[in-house]
Rosetta silent file (secondary structure, phi, psi, omega in degrees, C-alpha in Angstrom):
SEQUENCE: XXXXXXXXXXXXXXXXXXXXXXXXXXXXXXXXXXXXXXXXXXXXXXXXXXXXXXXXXXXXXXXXXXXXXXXXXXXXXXXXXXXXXXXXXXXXXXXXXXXXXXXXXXXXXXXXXXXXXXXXXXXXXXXXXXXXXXXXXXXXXXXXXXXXXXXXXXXXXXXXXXXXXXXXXXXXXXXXXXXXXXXXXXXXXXXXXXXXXXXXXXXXXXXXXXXXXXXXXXXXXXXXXXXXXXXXXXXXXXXXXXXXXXXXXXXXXXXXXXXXXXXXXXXXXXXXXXXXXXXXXXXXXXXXXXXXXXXXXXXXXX
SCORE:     score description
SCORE:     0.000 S_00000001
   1 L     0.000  135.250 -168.484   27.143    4.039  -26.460 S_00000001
   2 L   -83.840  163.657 -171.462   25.370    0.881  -27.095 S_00000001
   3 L   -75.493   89.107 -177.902   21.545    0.630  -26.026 S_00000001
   4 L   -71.714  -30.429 -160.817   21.603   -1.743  -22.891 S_00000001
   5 H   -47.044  -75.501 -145.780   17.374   -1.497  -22.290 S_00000001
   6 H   -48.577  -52.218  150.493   16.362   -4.299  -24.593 S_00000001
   7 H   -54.218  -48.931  159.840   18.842   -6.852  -22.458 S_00000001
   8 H   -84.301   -2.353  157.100   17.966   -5.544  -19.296 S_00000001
   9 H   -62.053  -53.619  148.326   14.488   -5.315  -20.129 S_00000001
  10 H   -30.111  -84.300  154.326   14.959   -8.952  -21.224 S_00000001
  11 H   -14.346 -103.615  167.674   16.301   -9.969  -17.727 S_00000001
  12 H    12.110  -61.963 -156.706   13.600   -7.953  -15.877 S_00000001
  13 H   -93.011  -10.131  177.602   10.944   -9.473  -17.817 S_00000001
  14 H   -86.404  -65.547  170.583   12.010  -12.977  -17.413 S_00000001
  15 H   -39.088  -67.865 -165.255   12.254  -12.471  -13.464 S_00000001
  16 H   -57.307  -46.278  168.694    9.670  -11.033  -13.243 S_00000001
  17 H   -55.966  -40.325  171.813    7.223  -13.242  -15.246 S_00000001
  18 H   -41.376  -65.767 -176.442    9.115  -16.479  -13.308 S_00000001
  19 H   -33.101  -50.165 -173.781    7.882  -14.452  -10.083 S_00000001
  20 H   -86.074  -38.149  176.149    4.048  -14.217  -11.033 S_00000001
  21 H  -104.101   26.046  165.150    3.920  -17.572  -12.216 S_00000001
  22 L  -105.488   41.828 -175.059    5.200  -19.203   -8.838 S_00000001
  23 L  -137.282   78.624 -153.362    3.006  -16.802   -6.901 S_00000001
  24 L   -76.256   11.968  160.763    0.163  -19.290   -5.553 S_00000001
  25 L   -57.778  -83.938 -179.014   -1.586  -15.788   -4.629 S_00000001
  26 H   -38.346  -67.684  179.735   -1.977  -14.662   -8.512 S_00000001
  27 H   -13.494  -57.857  173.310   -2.481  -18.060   -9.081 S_00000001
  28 H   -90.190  -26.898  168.257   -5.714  -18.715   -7.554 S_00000001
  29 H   -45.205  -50.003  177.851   -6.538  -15.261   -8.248 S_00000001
  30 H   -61.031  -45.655 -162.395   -6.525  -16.132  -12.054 S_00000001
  31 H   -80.278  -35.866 -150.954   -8.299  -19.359  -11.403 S_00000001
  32 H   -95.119  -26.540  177.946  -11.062  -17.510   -9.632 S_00000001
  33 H   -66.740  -19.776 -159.332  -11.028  -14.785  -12.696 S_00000001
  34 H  -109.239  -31.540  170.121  -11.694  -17.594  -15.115 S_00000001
  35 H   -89.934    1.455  162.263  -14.529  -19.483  -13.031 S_00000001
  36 L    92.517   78.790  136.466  -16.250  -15.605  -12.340 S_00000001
  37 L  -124.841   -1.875 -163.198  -15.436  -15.332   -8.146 S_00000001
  38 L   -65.639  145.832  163.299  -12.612  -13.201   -7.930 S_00000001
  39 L  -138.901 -163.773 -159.878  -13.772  -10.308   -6.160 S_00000001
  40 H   -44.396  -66.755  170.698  -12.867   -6.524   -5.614 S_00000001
  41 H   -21.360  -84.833  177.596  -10.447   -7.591   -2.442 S_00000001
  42 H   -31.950  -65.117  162.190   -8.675   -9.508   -4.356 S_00000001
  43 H   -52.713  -39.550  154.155   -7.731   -7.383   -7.285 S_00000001
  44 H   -36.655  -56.097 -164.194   -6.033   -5.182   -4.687 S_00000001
  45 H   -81.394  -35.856  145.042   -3.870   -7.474   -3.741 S_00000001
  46 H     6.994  -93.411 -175.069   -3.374   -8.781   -7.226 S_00000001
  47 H   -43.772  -43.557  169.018   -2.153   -5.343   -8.350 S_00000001
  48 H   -48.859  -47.858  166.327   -0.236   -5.008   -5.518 S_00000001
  49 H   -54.753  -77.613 -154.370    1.644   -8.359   -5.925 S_00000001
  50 H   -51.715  -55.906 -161.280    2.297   -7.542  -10.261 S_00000001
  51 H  -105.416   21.769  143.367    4.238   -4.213   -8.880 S_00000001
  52 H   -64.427  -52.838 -170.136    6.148   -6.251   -5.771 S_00000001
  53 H   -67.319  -25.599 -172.795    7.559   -8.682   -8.372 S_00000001
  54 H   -89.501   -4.447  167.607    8.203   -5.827  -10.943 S_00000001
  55 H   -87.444  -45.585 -162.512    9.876   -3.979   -8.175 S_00000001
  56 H   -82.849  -11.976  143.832   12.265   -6.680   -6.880 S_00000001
  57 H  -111.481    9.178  155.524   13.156   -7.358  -10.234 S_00000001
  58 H   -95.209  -15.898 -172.158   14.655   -3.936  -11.562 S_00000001
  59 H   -68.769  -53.252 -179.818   15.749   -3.904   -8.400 S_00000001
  60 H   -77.430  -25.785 -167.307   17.543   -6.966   -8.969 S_00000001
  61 L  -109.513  -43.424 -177.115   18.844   -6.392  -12.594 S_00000001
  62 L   -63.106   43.747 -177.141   18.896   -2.209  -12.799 S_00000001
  63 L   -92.337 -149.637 -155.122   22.347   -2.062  -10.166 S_00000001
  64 L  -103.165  -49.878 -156.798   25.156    0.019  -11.092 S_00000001
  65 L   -71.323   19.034  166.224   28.030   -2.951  -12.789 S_00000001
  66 L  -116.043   17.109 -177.315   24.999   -3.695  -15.544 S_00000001
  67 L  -111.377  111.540  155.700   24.411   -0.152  -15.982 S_00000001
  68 H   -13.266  117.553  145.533   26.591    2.591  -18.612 S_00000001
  69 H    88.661  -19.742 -148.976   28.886    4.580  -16.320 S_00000001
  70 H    42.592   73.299  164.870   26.787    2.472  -13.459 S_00000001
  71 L  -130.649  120.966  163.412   24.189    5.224  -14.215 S_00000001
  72 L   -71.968   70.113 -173.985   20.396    5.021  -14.987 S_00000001
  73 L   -31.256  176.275  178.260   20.027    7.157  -17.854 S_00000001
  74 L  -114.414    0.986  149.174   16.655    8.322  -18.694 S_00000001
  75 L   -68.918  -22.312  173.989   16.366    6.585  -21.609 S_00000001
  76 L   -75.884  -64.396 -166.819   16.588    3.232  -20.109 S_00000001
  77 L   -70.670    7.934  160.833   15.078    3.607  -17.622 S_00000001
  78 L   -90.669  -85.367 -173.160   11.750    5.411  -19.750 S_00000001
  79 L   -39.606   14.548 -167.122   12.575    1.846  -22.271 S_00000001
  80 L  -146.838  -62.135  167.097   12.425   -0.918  -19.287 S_00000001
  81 H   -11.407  -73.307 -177.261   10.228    1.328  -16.919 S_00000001
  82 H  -102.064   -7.117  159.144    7.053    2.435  -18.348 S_00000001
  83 H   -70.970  -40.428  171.715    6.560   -0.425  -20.323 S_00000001
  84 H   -67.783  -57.410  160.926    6.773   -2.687  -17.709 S_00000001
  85 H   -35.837  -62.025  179.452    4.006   -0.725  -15.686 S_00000001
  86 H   -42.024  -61.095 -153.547    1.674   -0.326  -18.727 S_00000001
  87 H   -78.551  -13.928  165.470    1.637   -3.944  -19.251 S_00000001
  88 H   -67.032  -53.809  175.305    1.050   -4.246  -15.260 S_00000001
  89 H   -50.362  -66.160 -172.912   -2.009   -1.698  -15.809 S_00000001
  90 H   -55.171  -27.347  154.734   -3.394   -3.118  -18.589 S_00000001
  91 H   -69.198  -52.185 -177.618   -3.454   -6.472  -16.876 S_00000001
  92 H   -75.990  -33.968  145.099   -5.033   -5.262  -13.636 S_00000001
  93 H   -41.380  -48.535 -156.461   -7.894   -3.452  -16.019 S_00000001
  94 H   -79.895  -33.269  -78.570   -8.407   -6.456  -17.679 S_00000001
  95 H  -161.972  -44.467 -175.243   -8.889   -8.367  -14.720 S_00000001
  96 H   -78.719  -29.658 -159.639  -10.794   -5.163  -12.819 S_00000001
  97 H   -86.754  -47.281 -176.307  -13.242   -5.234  -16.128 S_00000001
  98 H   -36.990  -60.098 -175.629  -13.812   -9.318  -15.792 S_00000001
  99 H   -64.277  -37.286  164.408  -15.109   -8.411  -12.321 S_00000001
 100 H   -76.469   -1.401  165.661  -17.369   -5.339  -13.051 S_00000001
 101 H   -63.686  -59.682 -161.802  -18.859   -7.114  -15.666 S_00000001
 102 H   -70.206  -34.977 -179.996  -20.093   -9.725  -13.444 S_00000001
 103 H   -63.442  -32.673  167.385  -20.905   -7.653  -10.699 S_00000001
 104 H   -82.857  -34.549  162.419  -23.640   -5.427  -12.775 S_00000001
 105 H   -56.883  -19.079  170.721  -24.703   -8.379  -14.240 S_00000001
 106 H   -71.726  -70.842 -176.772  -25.770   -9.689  -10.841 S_00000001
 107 H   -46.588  -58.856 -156.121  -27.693   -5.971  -10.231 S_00000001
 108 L   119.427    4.788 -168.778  -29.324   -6.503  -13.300 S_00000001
 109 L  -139.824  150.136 -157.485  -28.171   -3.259  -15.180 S_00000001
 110 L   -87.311   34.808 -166.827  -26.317   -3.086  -18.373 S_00000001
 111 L   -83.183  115.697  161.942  -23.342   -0.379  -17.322 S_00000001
 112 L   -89.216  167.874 -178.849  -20.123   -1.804  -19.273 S_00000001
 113 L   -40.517  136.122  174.853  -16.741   -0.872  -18.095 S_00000001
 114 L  -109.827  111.732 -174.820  -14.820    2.574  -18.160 S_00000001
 115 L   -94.211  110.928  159.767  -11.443    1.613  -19.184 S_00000001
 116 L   -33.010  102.967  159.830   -9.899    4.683  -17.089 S_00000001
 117 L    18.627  136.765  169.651   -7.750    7.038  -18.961 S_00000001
 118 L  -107.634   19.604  165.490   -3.751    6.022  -19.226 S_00000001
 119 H   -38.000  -71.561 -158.225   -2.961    9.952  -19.078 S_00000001
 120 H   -57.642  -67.148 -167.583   -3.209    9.427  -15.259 S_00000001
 121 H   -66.227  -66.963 -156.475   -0.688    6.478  -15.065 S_00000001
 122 H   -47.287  -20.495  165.894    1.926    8.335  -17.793 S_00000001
 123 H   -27.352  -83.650  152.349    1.759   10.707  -15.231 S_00000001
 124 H   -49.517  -49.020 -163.245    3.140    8.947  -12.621 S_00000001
 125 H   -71.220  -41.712  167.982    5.567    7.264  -14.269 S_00000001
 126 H   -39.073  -40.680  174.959    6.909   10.387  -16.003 S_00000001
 127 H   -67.491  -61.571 -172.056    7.406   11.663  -11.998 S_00000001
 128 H   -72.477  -11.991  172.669    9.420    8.588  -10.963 S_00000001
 129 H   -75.956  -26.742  174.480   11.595    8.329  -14.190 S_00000001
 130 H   -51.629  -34.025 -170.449   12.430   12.149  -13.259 S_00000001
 131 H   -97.506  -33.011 -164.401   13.143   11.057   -9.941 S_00000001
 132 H   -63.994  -47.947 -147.938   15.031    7.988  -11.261 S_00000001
 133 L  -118.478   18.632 -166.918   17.415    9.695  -13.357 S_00000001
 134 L   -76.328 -158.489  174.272   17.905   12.999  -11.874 S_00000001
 135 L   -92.860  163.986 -174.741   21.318   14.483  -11.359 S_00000001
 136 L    93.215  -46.987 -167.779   23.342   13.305   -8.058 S_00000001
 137 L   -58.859  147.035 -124.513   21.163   10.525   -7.297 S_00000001
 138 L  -130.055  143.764 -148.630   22.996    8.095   -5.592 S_00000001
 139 L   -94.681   16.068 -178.901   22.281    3.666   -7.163 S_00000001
 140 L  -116.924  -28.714  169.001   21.053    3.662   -3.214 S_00000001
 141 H   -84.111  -50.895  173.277   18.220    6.309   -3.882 S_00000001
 142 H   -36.718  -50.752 -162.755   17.586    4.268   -7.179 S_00000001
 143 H   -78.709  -27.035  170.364   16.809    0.920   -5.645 S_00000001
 144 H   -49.934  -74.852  171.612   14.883    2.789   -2.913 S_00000001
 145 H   -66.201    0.074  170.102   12.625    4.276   -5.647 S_00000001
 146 H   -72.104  -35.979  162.273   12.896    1.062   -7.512 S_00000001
 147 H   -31.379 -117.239  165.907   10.860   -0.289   -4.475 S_00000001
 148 H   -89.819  -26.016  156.871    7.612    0.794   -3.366 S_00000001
 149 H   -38.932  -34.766 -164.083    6.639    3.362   -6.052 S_00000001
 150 H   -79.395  -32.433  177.388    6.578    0.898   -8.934 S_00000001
 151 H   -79.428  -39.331  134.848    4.089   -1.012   -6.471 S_00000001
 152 H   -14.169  -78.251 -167.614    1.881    2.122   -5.728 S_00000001
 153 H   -34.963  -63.802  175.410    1.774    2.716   -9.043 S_00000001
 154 H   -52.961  -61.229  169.226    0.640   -0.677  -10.502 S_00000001
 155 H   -22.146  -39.478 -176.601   -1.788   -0.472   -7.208 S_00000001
 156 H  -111.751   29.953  148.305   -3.493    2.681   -8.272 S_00000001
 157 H   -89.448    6.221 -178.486   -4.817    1.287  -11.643 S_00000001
 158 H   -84.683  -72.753 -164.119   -7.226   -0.293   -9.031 S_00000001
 159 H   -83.340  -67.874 -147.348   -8.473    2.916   -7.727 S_00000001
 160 H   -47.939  -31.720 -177.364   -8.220    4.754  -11.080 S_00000001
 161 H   -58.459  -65.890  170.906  -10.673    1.830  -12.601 S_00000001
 162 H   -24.045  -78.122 -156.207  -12.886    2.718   -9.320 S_00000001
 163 H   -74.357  -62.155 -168.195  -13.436    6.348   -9.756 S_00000001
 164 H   -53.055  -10.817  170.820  -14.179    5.835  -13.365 S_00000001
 165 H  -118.985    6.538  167.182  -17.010    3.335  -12.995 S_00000001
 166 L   -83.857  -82.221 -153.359  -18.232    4.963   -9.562 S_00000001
 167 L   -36.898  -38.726 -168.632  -18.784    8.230  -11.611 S_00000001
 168 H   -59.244  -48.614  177.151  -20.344    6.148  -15.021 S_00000001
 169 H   -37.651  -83.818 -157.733  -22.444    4.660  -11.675 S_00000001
 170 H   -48.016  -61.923  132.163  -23.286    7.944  -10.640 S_00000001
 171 H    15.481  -56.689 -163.666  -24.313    9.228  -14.330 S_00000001
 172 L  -102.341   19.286  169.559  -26.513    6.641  -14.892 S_00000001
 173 L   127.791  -37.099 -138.683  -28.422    7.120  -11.635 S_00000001
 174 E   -86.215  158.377  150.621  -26.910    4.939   -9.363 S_00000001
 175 E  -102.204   80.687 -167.828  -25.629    5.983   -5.427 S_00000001
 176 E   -70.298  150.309  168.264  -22.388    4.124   -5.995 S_00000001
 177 E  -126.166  117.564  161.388  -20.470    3.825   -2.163 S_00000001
 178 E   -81.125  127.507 -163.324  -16.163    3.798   -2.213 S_00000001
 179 E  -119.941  116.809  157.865  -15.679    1.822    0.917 S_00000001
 180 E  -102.032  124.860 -175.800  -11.567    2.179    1.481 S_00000001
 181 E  -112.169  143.838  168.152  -10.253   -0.224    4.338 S_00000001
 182 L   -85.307  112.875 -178.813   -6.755    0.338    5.929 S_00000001
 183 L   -94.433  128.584  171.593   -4.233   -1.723    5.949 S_00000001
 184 L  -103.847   -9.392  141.272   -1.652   -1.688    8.642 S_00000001
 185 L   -64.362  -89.016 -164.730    0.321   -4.222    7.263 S_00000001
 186 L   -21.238 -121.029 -178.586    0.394   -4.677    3.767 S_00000001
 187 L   -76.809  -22.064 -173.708    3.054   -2.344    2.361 S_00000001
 188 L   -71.917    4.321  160.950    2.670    0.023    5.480 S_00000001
 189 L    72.649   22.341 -164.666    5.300   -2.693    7.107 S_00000001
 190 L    42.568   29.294  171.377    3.634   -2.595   10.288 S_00000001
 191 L   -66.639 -169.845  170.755    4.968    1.400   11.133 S_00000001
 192 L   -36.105  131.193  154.842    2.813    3.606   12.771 S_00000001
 193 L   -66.247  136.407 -157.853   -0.503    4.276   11.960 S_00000001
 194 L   -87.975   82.673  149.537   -0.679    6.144    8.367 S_00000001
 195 H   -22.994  -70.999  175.506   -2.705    9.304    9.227 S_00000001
 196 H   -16.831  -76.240 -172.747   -2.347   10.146    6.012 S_00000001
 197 H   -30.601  -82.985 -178.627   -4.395    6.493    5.356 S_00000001
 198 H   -39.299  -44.089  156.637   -6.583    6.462    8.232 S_00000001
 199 L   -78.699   22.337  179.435   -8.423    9.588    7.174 S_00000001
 200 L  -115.963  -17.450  179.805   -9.255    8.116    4.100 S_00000001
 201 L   -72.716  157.205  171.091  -10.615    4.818    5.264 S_00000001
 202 E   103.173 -158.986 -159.499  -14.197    4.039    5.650 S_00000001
 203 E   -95.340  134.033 -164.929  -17.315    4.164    3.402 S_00000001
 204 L  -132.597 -169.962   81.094  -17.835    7.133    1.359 S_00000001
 205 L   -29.615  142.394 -173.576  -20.418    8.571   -1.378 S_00000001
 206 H   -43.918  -39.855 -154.299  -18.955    8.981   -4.955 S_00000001
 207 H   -97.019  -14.032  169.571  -18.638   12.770   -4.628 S_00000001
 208 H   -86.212    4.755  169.178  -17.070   12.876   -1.162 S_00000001
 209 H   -63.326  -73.146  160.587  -14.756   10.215   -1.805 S_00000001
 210 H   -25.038  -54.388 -162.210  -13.614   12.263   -4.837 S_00000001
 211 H   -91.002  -21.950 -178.013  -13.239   15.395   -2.510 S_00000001
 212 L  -102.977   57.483  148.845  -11.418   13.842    0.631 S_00000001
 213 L    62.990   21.057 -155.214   -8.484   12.172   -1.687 S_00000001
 214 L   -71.575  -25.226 -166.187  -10.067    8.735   -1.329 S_00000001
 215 L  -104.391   15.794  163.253   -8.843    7.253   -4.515 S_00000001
 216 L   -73.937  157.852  176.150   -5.335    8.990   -4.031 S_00000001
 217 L  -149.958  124.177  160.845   -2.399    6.466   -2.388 S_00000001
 218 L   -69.810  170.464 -177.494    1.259    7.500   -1.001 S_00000001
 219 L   -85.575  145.600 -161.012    3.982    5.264   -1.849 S_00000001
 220 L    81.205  -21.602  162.439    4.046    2.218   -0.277 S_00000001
 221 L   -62.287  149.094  167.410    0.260    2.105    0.953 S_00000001
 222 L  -126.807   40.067 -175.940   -1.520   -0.606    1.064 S_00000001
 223 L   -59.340  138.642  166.633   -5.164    0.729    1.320 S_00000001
 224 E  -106.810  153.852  160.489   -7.743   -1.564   -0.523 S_00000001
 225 E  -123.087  147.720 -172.769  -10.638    0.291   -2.435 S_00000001
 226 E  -145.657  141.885  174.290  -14.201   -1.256   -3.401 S_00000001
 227 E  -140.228  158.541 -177.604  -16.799    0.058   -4.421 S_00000001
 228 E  -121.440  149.318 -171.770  -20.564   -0.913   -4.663 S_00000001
 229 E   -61.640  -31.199 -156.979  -23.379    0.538   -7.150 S_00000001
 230 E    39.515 -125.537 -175.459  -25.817    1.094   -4.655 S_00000001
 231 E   -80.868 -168.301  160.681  -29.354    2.247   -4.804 S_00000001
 232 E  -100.890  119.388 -178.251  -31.114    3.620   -7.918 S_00000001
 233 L   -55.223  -44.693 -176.911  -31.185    7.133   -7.436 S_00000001
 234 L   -99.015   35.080  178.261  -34.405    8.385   -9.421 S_00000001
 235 L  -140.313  117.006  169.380  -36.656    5.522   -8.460 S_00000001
 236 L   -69.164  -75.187 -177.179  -39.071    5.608   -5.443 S_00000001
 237 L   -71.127  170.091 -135.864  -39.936    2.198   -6.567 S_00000001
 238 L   -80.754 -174.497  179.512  -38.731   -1.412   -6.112 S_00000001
 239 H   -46.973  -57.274 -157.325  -36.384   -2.800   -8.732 S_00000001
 240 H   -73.959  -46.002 -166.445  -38.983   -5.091  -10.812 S_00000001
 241 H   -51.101  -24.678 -158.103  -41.476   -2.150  -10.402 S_00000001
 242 H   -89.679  -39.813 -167.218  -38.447    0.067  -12.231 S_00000001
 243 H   -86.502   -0.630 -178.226  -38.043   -2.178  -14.994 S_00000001
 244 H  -122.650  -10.684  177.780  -41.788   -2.228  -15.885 S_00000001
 245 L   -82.413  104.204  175.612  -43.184    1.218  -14.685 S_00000001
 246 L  -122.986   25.708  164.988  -42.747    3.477  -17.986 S_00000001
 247 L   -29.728  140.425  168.636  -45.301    6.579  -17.184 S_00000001
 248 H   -58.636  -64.313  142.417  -44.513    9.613  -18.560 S_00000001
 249 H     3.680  -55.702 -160.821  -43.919   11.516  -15.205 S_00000001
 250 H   -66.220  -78.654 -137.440  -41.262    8.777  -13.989 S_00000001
 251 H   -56.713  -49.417 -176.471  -39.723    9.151  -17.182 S_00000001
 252 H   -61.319  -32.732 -141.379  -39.205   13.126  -16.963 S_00000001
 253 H   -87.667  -60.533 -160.385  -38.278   12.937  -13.497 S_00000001
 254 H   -65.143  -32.904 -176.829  -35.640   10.385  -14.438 S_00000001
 255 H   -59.126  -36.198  169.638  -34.599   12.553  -17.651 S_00000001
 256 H   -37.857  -63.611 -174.139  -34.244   15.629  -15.108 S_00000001
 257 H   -57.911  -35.732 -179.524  -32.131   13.931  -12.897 S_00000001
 258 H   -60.703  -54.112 -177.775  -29.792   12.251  -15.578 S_00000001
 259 H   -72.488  -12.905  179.240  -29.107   15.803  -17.134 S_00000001
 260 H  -111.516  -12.725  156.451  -28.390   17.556  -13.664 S_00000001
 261 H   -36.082  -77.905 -157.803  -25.625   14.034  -12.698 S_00000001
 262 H   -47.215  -61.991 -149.368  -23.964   14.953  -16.495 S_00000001
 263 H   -83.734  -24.164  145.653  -23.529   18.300  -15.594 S_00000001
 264 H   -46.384  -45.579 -176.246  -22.135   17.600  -11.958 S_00000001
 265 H   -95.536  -10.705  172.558  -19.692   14.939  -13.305 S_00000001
 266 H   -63.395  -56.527 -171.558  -18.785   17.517  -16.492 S_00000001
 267 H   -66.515  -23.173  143.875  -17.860   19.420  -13.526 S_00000001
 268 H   -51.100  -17.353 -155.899  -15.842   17.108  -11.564 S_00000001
 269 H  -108.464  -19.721  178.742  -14.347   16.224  -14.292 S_00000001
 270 H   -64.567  -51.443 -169.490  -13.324   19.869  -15.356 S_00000001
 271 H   -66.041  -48.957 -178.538  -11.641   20.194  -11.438 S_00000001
 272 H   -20.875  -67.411 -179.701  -10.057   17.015  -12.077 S_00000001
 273 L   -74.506   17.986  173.746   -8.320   18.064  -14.864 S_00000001
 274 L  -122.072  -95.222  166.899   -7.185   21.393  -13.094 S_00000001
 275 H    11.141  -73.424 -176.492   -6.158   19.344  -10.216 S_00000001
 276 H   -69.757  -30.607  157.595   -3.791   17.383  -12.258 S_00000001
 277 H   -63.151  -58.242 -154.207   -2.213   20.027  -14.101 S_00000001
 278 H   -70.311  -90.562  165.709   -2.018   21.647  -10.774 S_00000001
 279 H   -15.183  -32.155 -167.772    0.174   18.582   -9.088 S_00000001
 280 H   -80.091  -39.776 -165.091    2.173   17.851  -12.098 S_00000001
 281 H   -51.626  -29.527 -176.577    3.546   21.758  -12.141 S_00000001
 282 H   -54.311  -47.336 -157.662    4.327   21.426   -8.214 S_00000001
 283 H   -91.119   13.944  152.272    6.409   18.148   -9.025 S_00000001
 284 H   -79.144  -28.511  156.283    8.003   19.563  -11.582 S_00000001
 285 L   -70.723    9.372  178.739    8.863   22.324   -9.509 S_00000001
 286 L    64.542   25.803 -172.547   10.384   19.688   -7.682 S_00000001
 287 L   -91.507  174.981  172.837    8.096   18.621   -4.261 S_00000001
 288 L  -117.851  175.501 -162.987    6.642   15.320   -4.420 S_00000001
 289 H   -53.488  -28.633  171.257    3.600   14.221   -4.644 S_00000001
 290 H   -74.903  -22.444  174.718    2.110   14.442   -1.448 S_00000001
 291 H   -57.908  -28.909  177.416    3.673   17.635   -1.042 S_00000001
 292 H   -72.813  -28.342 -170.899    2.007   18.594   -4.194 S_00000001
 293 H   -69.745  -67.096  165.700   -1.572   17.024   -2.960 S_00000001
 294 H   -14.737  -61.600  177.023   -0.612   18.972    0.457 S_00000001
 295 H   -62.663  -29.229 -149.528   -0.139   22.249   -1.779 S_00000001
 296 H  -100.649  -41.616  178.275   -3.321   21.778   -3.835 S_00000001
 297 H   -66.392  -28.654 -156.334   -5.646   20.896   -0.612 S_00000001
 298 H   -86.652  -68.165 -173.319   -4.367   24.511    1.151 S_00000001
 299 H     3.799  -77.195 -172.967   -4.997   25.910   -2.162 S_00000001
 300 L   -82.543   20.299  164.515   -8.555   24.997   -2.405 S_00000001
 301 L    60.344   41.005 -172.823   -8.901   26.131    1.459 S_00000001
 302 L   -99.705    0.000    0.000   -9.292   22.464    2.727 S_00000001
C-alpha cells in the first residue's frame, strides 16, 4: 500500500502555514516578539491559535476519500501528527524563551530559560494517535479528536514552559506566583462554567499550583497561565542592598536555603515522574485523561 503521509502532510502543511500567515493575531504577535513587548497573555493565545489552524487543517485534508480504505492508520497519522505538533511546540518555546529572557532581564537576575522536557508532549500525542486510530472509530470521532485536542496540546507547551521556569525560579531563591485566569470563552465556547477550570483559576505559589493541577488543561480549555518571579526568598534586604551585601552569615543562610529548595524540587520532581507513569498506565488502560487525573487525585487522598 503506498505511503499517503508525505502528500497529506504536504497539504496540511501548506494550509496550515497559509492560515498563520493571514492571522493578523500571530502577526502582531511576531512583530511584538521582534521589538521585545510581547507578553505572557499573549503567548497563550499564540499557542492556542498555531493548534486552531493545525486543527482545521487535518481536519480539512485527513477525511475518509484521501485516506487508504478511508481509514487513519497509525502510521499516518504518527507521520503527519506528531510532527506537526513538535514543530508547533518548538515554536511556542521559542517564542515563550524570547519573553523570559526579557522579563529576568528587567528583575535584574541572570536565570536563562528551561527548555521543558518533550517527554511530556510525546506523551500526549502518543494518547491521541491511540485514540485516533483505534479500532471502530468512526471518520466522525476522528475529526472530533482532530479538533480541540491538537489545540490543547499545542496550548500546554505554554504551561509546561511555566512550571519549568517557576521551579528553576524557585531553586534559585525566588517566590515565583502562577496566576491562571479563566476563560469562559476562548475554546470553552461560551458552555457552562468549567468547574473543572474555575478551581484552578487564581494566583497560586509554585508548590501549590503544582499540587492543585494548575498547569494541567482538559481539551478544549482555554485557561491562560502567567507567572511572575516574585520576591527573593533568602534576602531580608532590598534588592541593591542584595547585590552588594556579601557577609559571611548572609551567605550561609542563603547556601542553607538553596540546598533545602534542591532537595524539595528533587522531590517534586521524583512525584512528578510517578504521576506521569501513573496517568499514562490509566490511559492505556483505556480512561482518558481526566479520568486518569480523577484516578490519580483519589489515589493520593485529595
Amino acid at each position: 500500500m503506498e505511503d499517503v503521509s508525505p502528500k497529506l502532510y504536504k497539504q496540511i502543511r501548506s494550509l496550515f502555514d497559509k492560515a498563520v500567515s493571514s492571522d493578523r493575531t500571530i502577526q502582531r504577535f511576531e512583530n511584538r516578539i521582534r521589538d521585545g513587548t510581547a507578553t505572557q497573555k499573549e503567548l497563550n493565545v499564540y499557542a492556542q491559535l498555531l493548534g486552531r489552524h493545525a486543527s482545521k487543517a487535518c481536519q480539512t485534508v485527513l477525511i475518509p476519500e484521501n485516506l487508504p480504505n478511508e481509514t487513519l492508520y497509525f502510521n499516518i497519522a504518527e507521520n503527519i501528527i506528531k510532527p506537526l505538533l513538535l514543530e508547533n511546540r518548538a515554536e511556542v518555546v521559542s517564542r515563550a524563551s524570547a519573553i523570559h529572557k526579557r522579563m529576568t532581564a528587567e528583575a535584574g537576575v541572570g536565570l536563562k530559560p528551561v527548555i521543558p522536557p518533550v517527554r511530556k508532549h510525546d506523551i500526549r500525542v502518543s494518547a491521541l494517535i491511540d485514540e485516533l486510530t483505534a479500532d471502530g472509530i468512526t471518520a466522525e470521532s476522528v475529526s472530533a479528536l482532530l479538533g480541540d485536542p491538537l489545540a490543547t496540546i499545542s496550548a500546554k507547551a505554554v504551561d509546561d514552559f511555566i512550571q519549568a521556569n517557576a521551579e528553576q525560579a524557585q531553586t534559585a531563591g525566588f517566590q515565583p506566583k502562577i496566576i491562571r485566569e479563566y476563560d469562559g470563552v476562548g475554546l470553552h465556547e461560551g458552555k457552562d462554567a468549567c468547574e473543572w477550570c474555575l478551581s484552578r483559576a487564581g494566583e497560586w505559589d509554585y508548590g501549590e499550583a503544582y499540587d492543585n493541577g494548575v498547569f494541567e488543561r482538559h481539551s478544549g480549555c482555554g485557561c491562560r497561565t502567567t507567572f511572575v518571579l516574585g520576591e527573593f526568598s533568602q534576602d531580608v534586604w532590598s534588592k541593591a542592598e542584595w547585590q552588594t551585601n556579601n557577609d559571611a552569615a548572609r551567605s550561609e543562610a542563603i547556601r542553607e536555603k538553596q540546598e533545602e529548595l534542591m532537595a524539595g524540587t528533587k522531590r517534586k520532581s521524583r512525584e512528578r515522574e510517578a504521576r506521569e507513569v501513573f496517568i499514562r498506565e490509566q490511559m492505556n488502560a483505556g480512561k482518558t485523561f481526566n479520568d486518569a487525573w480523577t484516578a490519580y487525585t483519589k489515589a493520593q487522598g485529595r
